[in-house]
C-alpha positions in Angstrom: 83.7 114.4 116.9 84.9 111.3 115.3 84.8 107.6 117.1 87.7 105.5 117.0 87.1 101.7 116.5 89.7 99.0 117.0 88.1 96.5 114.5 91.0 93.7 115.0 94.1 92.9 115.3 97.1 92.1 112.5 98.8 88.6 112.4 101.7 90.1 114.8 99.0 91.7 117.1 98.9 95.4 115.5 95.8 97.4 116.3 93.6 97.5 112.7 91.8 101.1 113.5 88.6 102.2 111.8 87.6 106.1 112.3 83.6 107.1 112.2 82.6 110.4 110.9 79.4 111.0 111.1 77.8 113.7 108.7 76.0 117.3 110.1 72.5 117.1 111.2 71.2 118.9 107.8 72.9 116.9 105.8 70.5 114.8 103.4 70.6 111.1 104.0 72.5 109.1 101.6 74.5 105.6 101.9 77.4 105.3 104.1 81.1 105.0 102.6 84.4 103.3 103.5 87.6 104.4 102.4 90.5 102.1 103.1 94.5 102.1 102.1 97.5 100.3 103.3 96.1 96.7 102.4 99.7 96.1 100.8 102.1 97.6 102.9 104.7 98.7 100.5 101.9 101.4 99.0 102.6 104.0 102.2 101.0 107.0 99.9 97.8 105.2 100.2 97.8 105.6 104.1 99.3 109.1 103.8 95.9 109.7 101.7 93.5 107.9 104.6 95.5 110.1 107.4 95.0 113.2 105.8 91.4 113.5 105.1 90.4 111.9 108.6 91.9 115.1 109.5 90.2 117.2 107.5 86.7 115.4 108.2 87.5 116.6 112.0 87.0 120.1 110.9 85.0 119.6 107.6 82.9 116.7 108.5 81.5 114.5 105.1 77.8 114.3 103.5 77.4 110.9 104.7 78.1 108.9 107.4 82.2 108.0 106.3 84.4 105.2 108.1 88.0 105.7 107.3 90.6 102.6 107.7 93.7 103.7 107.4 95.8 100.7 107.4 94.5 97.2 106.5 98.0 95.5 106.3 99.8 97.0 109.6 102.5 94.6 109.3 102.9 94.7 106.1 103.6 98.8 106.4 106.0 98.1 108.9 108.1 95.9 107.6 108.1 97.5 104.0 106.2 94.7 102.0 103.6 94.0 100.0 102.2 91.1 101.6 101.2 90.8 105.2 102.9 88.5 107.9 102.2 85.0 106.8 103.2 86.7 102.9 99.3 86.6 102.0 98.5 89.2 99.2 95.5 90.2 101.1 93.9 91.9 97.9 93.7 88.0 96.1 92.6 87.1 99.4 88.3 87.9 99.6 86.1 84.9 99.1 84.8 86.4 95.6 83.6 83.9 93.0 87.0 83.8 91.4 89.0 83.4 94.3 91.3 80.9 92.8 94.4 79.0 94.7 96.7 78.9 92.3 98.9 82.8 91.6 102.5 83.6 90.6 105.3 84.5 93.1 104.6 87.3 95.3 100.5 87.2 95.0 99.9 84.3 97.2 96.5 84.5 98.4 96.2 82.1 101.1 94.9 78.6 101.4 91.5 79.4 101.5 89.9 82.8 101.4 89.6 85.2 104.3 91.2 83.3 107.1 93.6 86.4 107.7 92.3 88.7 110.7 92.8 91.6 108.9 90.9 90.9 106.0 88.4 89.1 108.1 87.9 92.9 110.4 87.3 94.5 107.1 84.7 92.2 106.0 83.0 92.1 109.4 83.4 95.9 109.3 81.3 95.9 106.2 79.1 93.8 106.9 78.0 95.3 110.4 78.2 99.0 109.0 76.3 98.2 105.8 78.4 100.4 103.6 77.6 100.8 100.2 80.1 103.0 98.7 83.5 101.6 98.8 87.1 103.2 97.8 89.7 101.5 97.9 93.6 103.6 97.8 96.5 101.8 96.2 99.7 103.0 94.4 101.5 103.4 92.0 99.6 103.7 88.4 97.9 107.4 88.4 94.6 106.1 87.7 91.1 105.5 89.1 89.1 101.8 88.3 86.0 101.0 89.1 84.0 96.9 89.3 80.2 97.1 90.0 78.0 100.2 90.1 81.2 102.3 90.3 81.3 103.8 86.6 80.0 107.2 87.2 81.6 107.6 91.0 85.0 106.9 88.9 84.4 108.9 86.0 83.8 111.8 88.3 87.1 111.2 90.7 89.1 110.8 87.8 88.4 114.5 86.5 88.8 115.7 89.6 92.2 114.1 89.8 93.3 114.6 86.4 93.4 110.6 86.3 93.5 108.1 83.8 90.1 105.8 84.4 89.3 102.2 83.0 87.1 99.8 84.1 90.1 96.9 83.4 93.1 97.6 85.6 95.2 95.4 83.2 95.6 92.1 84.4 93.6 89.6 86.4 92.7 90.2 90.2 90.7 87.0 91.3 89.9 87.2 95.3 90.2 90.7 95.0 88.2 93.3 97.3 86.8 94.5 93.9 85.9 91.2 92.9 83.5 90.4 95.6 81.9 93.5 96.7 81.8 95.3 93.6 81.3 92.2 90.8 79.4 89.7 92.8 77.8 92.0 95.3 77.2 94.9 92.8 78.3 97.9 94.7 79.7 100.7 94.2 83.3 100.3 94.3 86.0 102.6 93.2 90.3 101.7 93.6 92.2 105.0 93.1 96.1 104.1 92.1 98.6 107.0 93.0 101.7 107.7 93.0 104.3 106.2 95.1 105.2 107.9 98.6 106.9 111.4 97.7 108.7 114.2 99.7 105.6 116.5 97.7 103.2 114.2 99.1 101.3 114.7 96.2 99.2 111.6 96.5 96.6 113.4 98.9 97.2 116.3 96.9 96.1 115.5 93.7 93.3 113.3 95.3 91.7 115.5 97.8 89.2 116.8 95.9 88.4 113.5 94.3 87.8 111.9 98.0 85.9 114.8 99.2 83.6 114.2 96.0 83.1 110.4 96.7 81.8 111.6 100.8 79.9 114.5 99.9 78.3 114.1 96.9 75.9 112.5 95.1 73.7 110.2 96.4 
């Protein structure tokens, strides 16, 4: 069965909840994952995507040992914006290398990198589970990107999802989750972009299979 985790707590005090699924006792050992959504809260079709397949892992448990966090930005989701409580874009907001102070309206990422709590639960999170493959869920371009040792992972979610994938997203991300743990750490890190929120919901539909590839296969 699954272990629930509360890893932290929002700005406004909102539970941030990672789920453990751990793989079946044949399966062959292989590095554990994280898939994550909701770090900007007006992207709802990413948390849709996280809630779904924790519950398929309860009956179809993953190849590897899997941690699943819903919601990053809690706040954010409830209040319908992108940013979080203290309006930090918490995806400029990782001490990467080019974490830089200076963004447009709307991208603000703090005044110094990972002071947030819920950025800071997802980096101790990582740190303390030693995760090596990392997706990340966003909305709303229909495409899969990759940043370090992600190219193949990508390549492969992308077919299964009939996506788009590139390894430049389009414009700059400094302080970006990609930018530290994929370009300066070198892991394998993987955003999929879907479609906004719909009635369909076929964000999780056109991404299961791509998801379930990332947890069960290959090494």
């Amino acid at each position: 069965m699954p272990e629930e985790l509360v890893i932290g707590a929002s700005v406004l005090g909102r539970e941030l909840v990672a789920i453990r699924f751990d793989p079946p006792d044949y399966a062959r050992a292989r590095p554990p994952a994280l898939i994550f959504g909701g770090i900007h809260g007006d992207e709802a079709a990413s948390v849709l995507q996280c809630e779904r397949l924790a519950t398929e892992l309860v009956e179809r448990p993953p190849g590897r040992v899997t941690w699943i966090v819903p919601c990053v930005n809690p706040d954010g989701v409830a209040a319908g914006t992108k940013n979080n409580a203290r309006d930090v874009d918490l995806n400029r907001h990782f001490a990467a290398a080019n974490w830089v102070a200076d963004h447009k309206p709307g991208y603000f990422p703090g005044h110094a990198p990972e002071t947030e709590p819920e950025v800071q639960a997802l980096v101790a999170l990582i740190e303390r589970t030693g995760v090596q493959r990392l997706v990340a869920l966003h909305a709303t371009f229909r495409c899969v990107n990759w940043d370090g040792a992600g190219r193949a992972l990508a390549e492969e979610m992308a077919r299964l999802s009939g996506y788009e994938v590139n390894e430049d997203i389009g414009y700059p991300t400094p302080g970006s989750f990609g930018s530290k743990y994929g370009v300066d750490r070198g892991l394998e890190v993987v955003t999929v972009e879907v479609p906004y929120l719909e009635i369909d919901e076929r964000a999780w539909t056109e991404t299961r299979a791509a998801l379930r590839f990332s947890l069960d296969l290959p090494t």
